[in-house]
C-alpha positions, 0 to 999 in steps of 0.5 A: 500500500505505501508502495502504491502512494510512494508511486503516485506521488513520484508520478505527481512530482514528475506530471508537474515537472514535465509541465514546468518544463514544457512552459519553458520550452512553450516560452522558448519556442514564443520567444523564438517566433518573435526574433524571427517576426516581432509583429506575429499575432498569437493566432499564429504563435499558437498555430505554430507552436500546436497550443491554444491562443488562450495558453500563449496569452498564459505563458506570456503573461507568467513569462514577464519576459515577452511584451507588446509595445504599442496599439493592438494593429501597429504594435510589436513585441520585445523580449526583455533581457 
């Protein structure tokens, strides 16, 4: 029995592990898009990267890194060093 938990909480630990590396590789992947176009929408970052617009504007918004300078049509996005 206490094999059993042992187990599921590993299996817990490594589930969370798994998501905080794949926001940072999800982060890496954003960043990348934007040094390649500084005007792409999320529509299309999210297209690109195979996630939701919802879950780009969330990595984004946790990242503190990644920022939009500017109206909603003449804006572009910095990475901040």
């Amino acid at each position: 029995m206490i094999n059993n938990e042992l187990a599921l909480s590993k299996t817990s630990n490594d589930a969370k592990n798994d998501a905080k590396n794949d926001a940072k590789t999800l982060e890496e992947k954003i960043i990348n898009l934007i040094s390649i176009n500084n005007n792409i929408t999320k529509v299309i970052m999210a297209e690109k990267t195979g996630v939701s617009k919802a879950t780009i504007e969330r990595c984004i918004k946790a990242s503190g890194r990644i920022v939009y300078v500017g109206s909603k049509k003449g804006g572009h996005w910095e990475i901040k060093e």
